[in-house]
N, C-alpha and C positions, 0 to 999 in steps of 0.2 A: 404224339401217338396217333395214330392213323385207325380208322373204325374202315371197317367195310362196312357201307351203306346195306341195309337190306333188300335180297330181291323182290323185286315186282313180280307179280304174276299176274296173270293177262285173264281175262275173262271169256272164253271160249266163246258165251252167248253173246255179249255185250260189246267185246273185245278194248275193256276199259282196265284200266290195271290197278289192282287193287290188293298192294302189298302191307308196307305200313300204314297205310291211311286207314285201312279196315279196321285194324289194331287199338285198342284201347291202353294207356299206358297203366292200368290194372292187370293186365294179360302181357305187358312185358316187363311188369317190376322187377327190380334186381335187387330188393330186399326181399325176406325169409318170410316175410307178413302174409297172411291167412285173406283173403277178400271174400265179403259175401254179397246177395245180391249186385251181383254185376257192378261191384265195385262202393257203393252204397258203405257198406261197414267194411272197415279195416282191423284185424286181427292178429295179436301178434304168432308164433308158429306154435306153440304150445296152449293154445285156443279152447281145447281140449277137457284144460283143468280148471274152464268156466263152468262146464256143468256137475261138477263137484260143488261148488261155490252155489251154485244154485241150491241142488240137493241142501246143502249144510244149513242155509237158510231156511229153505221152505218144507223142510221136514219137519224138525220141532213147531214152527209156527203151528202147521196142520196138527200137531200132536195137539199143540195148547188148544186150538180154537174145540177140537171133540172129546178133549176129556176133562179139560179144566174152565176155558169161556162159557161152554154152552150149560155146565151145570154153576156158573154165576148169574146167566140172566135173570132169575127168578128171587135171587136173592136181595136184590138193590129197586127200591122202588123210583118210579118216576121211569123207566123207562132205559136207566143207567145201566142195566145188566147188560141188554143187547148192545147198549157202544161200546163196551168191555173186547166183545168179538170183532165187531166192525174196527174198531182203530186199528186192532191188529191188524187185520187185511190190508187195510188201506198203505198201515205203515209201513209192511211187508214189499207193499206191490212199487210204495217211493224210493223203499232200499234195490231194488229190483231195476227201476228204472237210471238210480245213480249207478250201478252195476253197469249197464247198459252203456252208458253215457263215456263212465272211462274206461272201457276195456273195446268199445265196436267204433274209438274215433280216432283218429289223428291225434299224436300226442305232442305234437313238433315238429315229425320228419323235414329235415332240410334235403331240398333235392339234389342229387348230385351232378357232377361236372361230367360230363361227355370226354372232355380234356382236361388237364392240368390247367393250373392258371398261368398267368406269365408274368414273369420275375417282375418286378419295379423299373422302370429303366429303360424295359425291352424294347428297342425301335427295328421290327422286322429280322433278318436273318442274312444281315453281308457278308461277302466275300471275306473270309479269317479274323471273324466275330468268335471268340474262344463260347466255350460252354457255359452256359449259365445253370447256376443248381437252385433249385426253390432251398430255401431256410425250410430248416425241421420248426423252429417255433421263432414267433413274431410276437412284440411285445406291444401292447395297446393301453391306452390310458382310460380308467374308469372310475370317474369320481376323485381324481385327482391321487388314486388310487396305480400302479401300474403293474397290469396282466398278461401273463403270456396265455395265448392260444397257438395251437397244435395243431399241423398240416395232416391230414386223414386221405392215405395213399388207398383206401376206398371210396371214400367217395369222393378223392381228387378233389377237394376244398379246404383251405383256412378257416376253422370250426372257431364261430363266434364264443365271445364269453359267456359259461356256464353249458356250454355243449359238450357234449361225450357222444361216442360212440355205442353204440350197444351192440356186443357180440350176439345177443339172440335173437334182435330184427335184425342184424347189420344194416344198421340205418344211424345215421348223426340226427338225434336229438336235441330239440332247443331246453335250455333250462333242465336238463335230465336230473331228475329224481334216484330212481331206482325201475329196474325192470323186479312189476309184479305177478309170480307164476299164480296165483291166486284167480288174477283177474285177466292172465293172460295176455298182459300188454308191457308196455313199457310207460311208465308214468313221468311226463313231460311239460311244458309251458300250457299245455293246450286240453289237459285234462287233471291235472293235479289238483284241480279244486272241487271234480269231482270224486276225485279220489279221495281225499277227506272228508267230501261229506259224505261218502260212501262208508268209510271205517266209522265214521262218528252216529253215525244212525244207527249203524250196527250194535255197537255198542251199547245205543239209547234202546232197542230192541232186545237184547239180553236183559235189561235191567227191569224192564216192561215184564219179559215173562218171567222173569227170575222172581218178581215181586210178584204180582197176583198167584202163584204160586202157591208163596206164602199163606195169601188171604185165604185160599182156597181151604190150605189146612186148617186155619184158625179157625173157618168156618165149619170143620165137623168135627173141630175140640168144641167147640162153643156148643154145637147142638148133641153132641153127645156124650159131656164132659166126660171124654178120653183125653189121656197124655198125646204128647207130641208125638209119640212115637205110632204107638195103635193108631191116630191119626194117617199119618205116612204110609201104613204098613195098607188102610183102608182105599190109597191113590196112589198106585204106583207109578201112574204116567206123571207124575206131580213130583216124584222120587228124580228121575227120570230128566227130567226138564228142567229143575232144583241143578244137579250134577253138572250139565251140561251148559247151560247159560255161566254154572259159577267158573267151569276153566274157561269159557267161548270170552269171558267178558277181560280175562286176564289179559288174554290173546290182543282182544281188538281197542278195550279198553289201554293197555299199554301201551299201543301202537297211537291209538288219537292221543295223547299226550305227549307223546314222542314227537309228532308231528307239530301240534301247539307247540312245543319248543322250536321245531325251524322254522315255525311259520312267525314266530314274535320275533326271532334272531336273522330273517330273511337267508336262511342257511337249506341247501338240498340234502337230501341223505346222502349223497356219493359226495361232499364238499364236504358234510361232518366226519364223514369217518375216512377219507383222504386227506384231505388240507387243515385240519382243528382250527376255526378260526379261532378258538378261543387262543392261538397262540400268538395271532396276527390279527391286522388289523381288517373286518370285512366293509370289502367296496360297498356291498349292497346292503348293508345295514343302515336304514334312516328311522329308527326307531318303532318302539312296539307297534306302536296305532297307526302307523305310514304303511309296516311291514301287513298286517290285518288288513287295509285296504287295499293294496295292492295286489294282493293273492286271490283274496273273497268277493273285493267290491268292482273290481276294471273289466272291462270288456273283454270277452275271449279274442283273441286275434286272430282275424281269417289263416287259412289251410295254406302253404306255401304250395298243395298239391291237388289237382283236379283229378283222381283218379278214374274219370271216367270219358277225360278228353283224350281226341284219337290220337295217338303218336305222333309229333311234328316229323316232316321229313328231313335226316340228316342231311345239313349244308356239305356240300365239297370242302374238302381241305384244298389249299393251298400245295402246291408242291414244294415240298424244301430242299432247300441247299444242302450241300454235304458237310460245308465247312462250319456252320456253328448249329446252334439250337437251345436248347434249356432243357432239361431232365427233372424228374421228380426225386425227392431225399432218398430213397431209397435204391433209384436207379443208380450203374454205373459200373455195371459187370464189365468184361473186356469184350459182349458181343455187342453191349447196347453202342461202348463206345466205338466199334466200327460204323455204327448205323448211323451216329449222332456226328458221324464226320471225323472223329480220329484216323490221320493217317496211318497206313495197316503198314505191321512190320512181318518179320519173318512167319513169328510166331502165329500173326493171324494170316498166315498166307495158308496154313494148314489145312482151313476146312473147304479151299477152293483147290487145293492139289488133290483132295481126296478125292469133289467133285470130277475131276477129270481121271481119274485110277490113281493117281498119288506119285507119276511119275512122266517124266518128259520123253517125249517118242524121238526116234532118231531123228525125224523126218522137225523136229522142233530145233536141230541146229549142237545138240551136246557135241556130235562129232565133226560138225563141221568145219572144215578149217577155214572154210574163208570168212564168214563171220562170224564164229562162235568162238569159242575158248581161244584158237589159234592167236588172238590180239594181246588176250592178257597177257601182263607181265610174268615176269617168270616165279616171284615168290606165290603169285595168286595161283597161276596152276599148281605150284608145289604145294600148297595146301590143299587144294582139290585132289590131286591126287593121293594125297596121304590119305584124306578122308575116303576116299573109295576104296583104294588099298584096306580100310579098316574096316569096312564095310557099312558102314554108318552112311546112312539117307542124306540129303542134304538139308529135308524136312526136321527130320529128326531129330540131328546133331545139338550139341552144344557149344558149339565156335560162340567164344564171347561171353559167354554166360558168367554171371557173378551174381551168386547170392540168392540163387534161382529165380534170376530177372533175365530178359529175353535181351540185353544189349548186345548189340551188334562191335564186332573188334571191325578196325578199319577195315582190312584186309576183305571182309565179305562186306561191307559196304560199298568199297568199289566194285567188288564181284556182279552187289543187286545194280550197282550206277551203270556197269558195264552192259549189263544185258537188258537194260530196256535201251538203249542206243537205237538206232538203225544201222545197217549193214551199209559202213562207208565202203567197202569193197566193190558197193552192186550186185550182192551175191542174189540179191531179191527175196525168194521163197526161202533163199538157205538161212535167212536170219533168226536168232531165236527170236521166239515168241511169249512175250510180256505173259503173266500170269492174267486173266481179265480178273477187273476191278470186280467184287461184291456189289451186285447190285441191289438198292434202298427200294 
């Protein structure tokens, strides 16, 4: 596949040309991703439904801290009222910051191919080298374990093990999770441990305000030995807060558990509910306390992407041959294989007849006798002339056809052998004139 390079543009004042080098490869992603700060945070395209996420958090918190922390300071001595409101903050501002962490970074992105890759094998492009087609999926050993992974005709690469595609960044993810609208990204090798401590705080957070809640009530049944209920009815924001922490915790509470299970079983959320390894056996299973170190305890792995470095300038391709090449699994239309070097039959002669009006001028030899028609044999004219008698194109026709495949009967094969010849007559100009070849 052939790229046009992009143009340079000249600098009027400076006269120094400054096309893609100006360019930041943020400013020419071809994933659907959100960039801020001049490339700085990465976002997936629905980025939107972060400050929802925010809101959800930092509402009730503000609820609790002025209607329910601040009438506890007073009630706890030594000074324990006031850290009642402080934790909250502080805890708020840590959930906030894991927030941050997996939804504005890189979650994996694997960069994509400029070109296809090239088959196994491939030495260059000879003289009636047939086509080579890439494998749809390629099988790899993993822990003695053997995986197939799957060619991605987006981003024109063999997607290592545990990578997916994501239709919402369209971007190949390492280790892909799941894309979360919540947080606006896709959850991947490279943020997924943020991502749980994120739900899991959350959770520790609803339980935080769910409980002092509580206390709050007990605290004016106690001093004004009222029921539970006149209690409640005397702190509505408490009502309020009570309701909304008990569904938020079901929510996120169910979810950090859910997750504690793939994180003991080394399992993604798109591997559990596509592949069940519970029915097979998992490569990446090396036990609970291996799986917990591995997730929580190892180093994050550098970015495979500098969004902020200028665009390399596209190398030249090579010119290629006609007669072989390699194609991508998908490729393999009847126009691709004129380009990729199939020799053209009738059928693709069609869209270079049209180019020229779709029909041959006198002056190209139809009527010539000295070296056009006048040589063939006599059944080859008599089929040519029955076909014009019937008023049928030559483009057009059906001669040979079986099965509505485009094979040629002898008879027009010597017709096509006949007329790229030359004019052994000497007729010169009067000869016909070859169709010109589709030019690559």
């Amino acid at each position: 596949m052939h790229v046009v390079p992009p143009t340079q543009r000249t600098d009027p004042l400076s006269g120094s040309t400054n096309g893609s080098d100006a360019l930041r490869i943020y400013q020419t992603w071809k994933g659907s991703n959100k960039f801020f700060l001049q490339g700085r945070f990465i976002f997936g395209p629905d980025v939107r439904s972060l400050a929802l996420t925010i809101f959800l958090i930092v509402a009730p918190v503000t609820l609790f801290c002025v209607f329910v922390a601040r009438k506890l300071v007073d009630d706890f001595s030594h000074h324990w009222g006031i850290s009642i409101m402080v934790f909250a903050i502080v805890f708020t501002f840590y959930d906030l910051i894991l927030l941050v962490l997996t939804s504005g970074r890189d979650p994996g992105i694997i960069p994509r191919n400029a070109h296809p890759p090239e088959p196994e094998g491939y030495e260059g492009n000879p003289e009636g080298t047939p086509q080579l087609r890439l494998p749809r999926i390629k099988e790899v050993d993993v822990n003695g374990i053997t995986v197939k992974i799957k060619y991605c005709d987006t981003c024109m690469l063999y997607r290592p093990p545990r990578c997916s595609h994501c239709s919402i960044c369209n971007n190949c993810v390492e280790r892909f999770d799941h894309h979360c609208p919540w947080v606006g990204q896709c959850i991947g090798l490279r943020n997924y441990r943020f991502f749980f401590m994120f739900v899991f705080s959350t959770t520790l957070l609803c339980i935080y305000v769910f409980g002092f809640c509580w206390v709050y009530v007990k605290r004016i049944m106690d001093y004004e030995e009222t029921s539970i209920w006149k209690a409640l009815i005397k702190t509505p924001a408490s009502i309020v807060l009570v309701a909304y922490t008990f569904i938020s915790v079901w929510f996120v509470g169910g979810l950090t558990a859910f997750h504690l299970f793939l994180i003991g079983t080394n399992q993604t959320t798109y591997e559990n509910f596509r592949y069940k390894y519970d029915r097979r056996a998992n490569p990446y299973n090396r036990g609970v306390i291996q799986n917990f170190k591995e997730i929580l305890c190892t180093p994050t792995p550098p970015s495979k992407n500098n969004f902020r470095a200028k665009v390399p300038a596209e190398p030249a391709l090579p010119a290629r041959t006609v007669s072989g090449g390699f194609v991508s699994p998908n490729m393999g239309k009847a126009a691709d294989e004129i380009e990729m070097g199939r020799k053209a039959v009738w059928g693709d002669v069609g869209p270079v007849l049209d180019h020229h009006g779709g029909r041959l001028s006198e002056n190209d030899g139809l009527n010539n006798k000295d070296g056009g028609f006048g040589e063939m044999s006599p059944e080859i004219r008599t089929t040519v002339d029955e076909g014009d008698r019937a008023g049928i194109h030559p483009r057009r026709s059906s001669w040979g056809r079986k099965s509505g495949s485009w094979e040629m009967s002898p008879e027009i094969l010597a017709l096509a052998s006949r007329m790229g010849e030359p004019n052994r007559t000497g007729g010169g100009s009067s000869s016909i004139s070859r169709p010109s070849e589709p030019k690559l």
